[in-house]
C-alpha positions in Angstrom: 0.0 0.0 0.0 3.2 2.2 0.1 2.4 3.1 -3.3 -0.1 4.7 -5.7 0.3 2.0 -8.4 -2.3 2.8 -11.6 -4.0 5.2 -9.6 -5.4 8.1 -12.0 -4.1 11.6 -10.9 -4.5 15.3 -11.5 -2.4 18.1 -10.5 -2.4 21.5 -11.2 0.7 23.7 -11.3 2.8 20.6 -11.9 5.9 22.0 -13.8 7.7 24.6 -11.2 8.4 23.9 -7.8 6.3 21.5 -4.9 4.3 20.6 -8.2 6.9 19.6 -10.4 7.9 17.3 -7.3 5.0 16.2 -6.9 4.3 15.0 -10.5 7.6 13.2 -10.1 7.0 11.5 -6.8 3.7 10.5 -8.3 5.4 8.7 -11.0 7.9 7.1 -9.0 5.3 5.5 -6.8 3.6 4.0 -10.5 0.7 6.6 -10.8 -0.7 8.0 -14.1 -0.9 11.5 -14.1 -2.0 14.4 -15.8 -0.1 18.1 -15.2 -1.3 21.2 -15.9 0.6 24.6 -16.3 -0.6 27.8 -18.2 1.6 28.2 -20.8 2.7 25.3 -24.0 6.7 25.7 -23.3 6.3 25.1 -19.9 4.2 21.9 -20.5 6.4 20.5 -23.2 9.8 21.2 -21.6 8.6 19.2 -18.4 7.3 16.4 -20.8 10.5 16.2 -22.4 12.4 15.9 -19.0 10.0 13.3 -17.8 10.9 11.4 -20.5 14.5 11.4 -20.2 14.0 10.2 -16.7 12.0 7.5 -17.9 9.0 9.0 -17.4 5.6 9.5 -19.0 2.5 11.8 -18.2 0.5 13.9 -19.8 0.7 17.8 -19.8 -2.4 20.0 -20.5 -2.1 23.5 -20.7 -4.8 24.9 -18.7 -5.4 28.7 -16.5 -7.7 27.4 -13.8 -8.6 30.9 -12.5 -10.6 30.6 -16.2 -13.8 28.6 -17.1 -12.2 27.5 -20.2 -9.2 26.4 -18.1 -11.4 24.2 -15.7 -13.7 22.7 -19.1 -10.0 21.4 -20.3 -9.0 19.7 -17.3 -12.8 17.8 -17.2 -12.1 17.1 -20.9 -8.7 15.4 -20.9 -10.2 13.1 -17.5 -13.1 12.4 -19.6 -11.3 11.4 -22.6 -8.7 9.2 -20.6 -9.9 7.7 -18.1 -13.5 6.8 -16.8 -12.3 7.5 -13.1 -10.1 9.9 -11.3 -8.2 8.6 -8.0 -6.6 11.7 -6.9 -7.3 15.4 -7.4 -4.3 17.7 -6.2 -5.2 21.5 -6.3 -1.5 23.0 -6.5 -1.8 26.2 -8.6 -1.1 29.4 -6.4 -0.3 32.4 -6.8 1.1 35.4 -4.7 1.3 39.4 -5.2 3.3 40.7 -2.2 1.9 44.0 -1.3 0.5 45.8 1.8 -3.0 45.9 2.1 -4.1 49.2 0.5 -2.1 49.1 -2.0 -3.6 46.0 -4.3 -5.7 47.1 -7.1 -9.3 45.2 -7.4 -7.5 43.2 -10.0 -5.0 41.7 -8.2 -7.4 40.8 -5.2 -9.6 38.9 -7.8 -6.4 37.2 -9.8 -5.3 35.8 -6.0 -9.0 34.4 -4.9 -9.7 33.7 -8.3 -6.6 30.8 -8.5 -5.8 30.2 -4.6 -9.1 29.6 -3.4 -12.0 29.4 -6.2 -10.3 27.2 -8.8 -9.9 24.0 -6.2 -13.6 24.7 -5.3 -14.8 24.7 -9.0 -12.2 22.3 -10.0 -13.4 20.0 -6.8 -16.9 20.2 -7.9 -16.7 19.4 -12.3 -14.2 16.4 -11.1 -16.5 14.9 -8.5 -18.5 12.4 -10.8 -15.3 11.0 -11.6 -13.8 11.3 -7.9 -17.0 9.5 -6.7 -16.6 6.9 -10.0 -13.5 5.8 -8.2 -15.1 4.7 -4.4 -11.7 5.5 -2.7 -10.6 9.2 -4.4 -8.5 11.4 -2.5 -8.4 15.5 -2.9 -5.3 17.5 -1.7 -5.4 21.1 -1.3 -2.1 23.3 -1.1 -2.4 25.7 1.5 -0.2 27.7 3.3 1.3 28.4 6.8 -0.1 32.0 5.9 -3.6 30.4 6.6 -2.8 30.6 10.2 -0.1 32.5 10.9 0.5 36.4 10.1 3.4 35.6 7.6 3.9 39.3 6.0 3.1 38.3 3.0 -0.1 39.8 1.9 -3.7 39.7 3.4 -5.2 39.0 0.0 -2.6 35.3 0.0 -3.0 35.1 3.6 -7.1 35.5 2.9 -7.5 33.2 -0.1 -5.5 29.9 1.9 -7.5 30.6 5.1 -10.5 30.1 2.6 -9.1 26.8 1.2 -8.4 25.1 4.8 -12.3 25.5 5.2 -13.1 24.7 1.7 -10.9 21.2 2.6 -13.0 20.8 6.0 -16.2 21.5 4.1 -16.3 19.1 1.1 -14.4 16.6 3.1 -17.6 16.5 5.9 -19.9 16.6 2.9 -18.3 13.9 0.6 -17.2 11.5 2.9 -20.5 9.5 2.2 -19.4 9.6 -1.8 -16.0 7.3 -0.7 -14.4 11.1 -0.8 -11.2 12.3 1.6 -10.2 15.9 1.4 -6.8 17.3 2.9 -4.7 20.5 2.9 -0.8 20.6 3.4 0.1 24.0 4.9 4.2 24.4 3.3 6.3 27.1 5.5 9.1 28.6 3.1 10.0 26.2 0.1 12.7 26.4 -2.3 10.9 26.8 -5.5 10.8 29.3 -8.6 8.3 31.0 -6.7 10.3 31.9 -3.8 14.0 32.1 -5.0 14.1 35.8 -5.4 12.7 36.2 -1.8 15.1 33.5 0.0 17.9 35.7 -1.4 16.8 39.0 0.8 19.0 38.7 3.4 16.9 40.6 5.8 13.7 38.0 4.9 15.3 34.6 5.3 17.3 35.5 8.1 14.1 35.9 10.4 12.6 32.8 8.6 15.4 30.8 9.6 16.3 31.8 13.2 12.3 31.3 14.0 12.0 28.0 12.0 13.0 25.4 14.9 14.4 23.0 12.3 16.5 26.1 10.7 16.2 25.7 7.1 13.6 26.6 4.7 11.7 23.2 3.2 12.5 21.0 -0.7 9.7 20.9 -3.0 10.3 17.2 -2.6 9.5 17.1 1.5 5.8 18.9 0.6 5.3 16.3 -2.0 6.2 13.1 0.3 3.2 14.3 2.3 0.7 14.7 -0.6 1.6 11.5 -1.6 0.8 9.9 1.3 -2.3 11.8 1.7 -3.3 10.3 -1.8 -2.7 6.9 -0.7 -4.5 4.0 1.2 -2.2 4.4 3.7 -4.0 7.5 4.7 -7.7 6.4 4.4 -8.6 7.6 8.0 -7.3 10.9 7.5 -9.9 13.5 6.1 -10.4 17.1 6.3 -7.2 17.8 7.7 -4.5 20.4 7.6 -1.4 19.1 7.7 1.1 22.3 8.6 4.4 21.1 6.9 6.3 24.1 8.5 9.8 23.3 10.2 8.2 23.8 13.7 7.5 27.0 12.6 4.0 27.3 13.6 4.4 25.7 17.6 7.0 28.9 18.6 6.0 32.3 19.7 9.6 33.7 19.5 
């Protein structure tokens, strides 16, 4: 059971960062997986290195913050398989501001992808979740759903929203053979985040606060997703798992 052999997977955001990882991780434990990232050369580049790894999965190229992003996604299940196992709602996006200066814009853009594209995304997959008796949805949150991180209310807002979302549709699809689950990273090394890890006065803080004193690998947020997609797991829903160094148990 220490694997997700020919289990059916989605994930969004799978070619930078805890995604990418993910995607691989996925592979490695014999899933068959379907990526999504919004632009062509992003999808056909991670392809390519799949397949020089000895790897094979199928990229779509797919903006869920749009309708036409979400109708692709439902497509390409519907057209491979006939059931889907795991669902794992990765695309995120952050716009570091203080509060009064985001325009309306940028407020929609960051609820638009963070918080309603797993909900909509959640809800067009679910006859194919519920197809599969023993489905498993993972959210990617954010210690910024309980902690102040100085990063931006609307980021900060929009996780917070997705850790209820999880608790939600986890209590109300149980009875559907449904488990629902968040992972809450701390700071990652990823595309996202390697400008900001190289502001000395940012990570410094980070790391003297962070018990275990380093900032996390794509590849430790994705161990845990995988295991939240597994059997292994099957009495664990509507949790948030805070994968955060110790971060979140000091006060100083």
């Amino acid at each position: 059971m220490w694997n997700l052999k020919n289990k059916k997977a989605v994930i969004t955001g799978g070619t930078k960062g805890i995604g990418k990882a993910t995607v691989v991780e996925f592979l490695s434990l014999g899933a068959q997986v379907i990526f999504t990232a919004r632009t062509e050369k992003e999808v056909s580049t991670f392809e390519n290195e799949l397949q020089n790894n000895g790897y094979q999965a199928f990229g779509l190229v797919s903006d869920v913050s749009e309708t036409a992003g979400i109708k692709a996604i439902v497509s390409e299940v519907k057209k491979r398989w006939d059931t889907l196992d795991i669902l794992v709602n990765n695309a995120g996006i952050n716009i570091r501001k203080k509060a009064l200066d985001y325009s309306e814009e940028e407020i929609s853009k960051i609820i638009a992808i963070n918080m309603k594209a797993p909900f909509q995304l959640s809800r067009k997959l679910h006859p194919f979740l519920k197809q599969s008796g023993r489905a498993s949805i993972v959210n990617v949150a954010s210690v910024s759903a309980v902690l102040d991180t100085n990063t931006g209310s609307p980021y900060g807002m929009s996780k917070a929203a997705l850790v209820m979302q999880t608790k939600n549709l986890a209590a109300e699809w149980a009875n559907d053979g449904m488990r629902v689950n968040a992972i809450s990273p701390w700071f990652t090394q990823t595309p996202l985040t390697e400008g900001l890890l190289k502001i000395k006065e940012r990570i410094e803080p980070v790391l003297k606060h962070t018990p275990l004193g380093r900032v996390a690998q794509a590849e430790e947020m994705a161990n845990v997703i995988a295991f939240l997609a597994m059997e292994k797991s099957s009495y664990i829903t509507g949790q948030n798992i805070v994968v955060d160094g110790g971060i979140s148990i000091t006060a100083l």
